[in-house]
Steps between C-alpha positions, in 0.01 A plus 500: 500500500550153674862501342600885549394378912725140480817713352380788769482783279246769431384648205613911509328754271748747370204743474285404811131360416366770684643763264389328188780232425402179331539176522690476174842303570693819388354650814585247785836389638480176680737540850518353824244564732707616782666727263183640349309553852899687583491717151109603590615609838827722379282645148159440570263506193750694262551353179870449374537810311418677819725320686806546273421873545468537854853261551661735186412806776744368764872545512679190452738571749304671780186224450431323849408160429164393625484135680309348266764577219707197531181260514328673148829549374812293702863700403419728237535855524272800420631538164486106429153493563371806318699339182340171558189620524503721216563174313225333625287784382644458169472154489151472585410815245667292243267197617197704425571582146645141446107391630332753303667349119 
């Protein structure tokens, strides 16, 4: 904890504590705390499945850009992030069963 607070990063639960995620490493993404205090504001307590979902409803070229875009995410676009994130979810899934041999 002392070291997440000296680099200035939080620890984020890719399925929120409150709806039953763990504390498992597979389960936690460790990101900057302005960042993570932004991405609460802009998805609130949705997991990253949910979010990939909700940003896979908008049109890529009719999405408005919310202000705390460029602060989670800087340049990329809609469709960046959605891949990006998709690979994160993969990532960490393949963590799990890595954990679990």
């Amino acid at each position: 904890q002392a070291n997440l607070k000296k680099m200035k990063r939080n620890q984020h639960h890719l399925i929120p504590h409150s709806r039953g995620g763990d504390k498992r490493l597979s389960n936690i993404l460790f990101i900057k705390i302005k960042r993570h205090n932004l991405w609460h504001v802009l998805y609130g307590n949705r997991t990253i499945s949910e979010i990939i979902i909700l940003l896979e409803s908008f049109y890529p070229e009719r999405f408005i850009y919310p202000p705390q875009w460029k602060d989670i995410w800087g340049d990329k676009t809609l469709q960046e992030v959605i891949k990006l994130l998709i690979r994160v979810k993969r990532a960490k899934k393949a963590q799990a069963r890595y954990i679990k041999l």
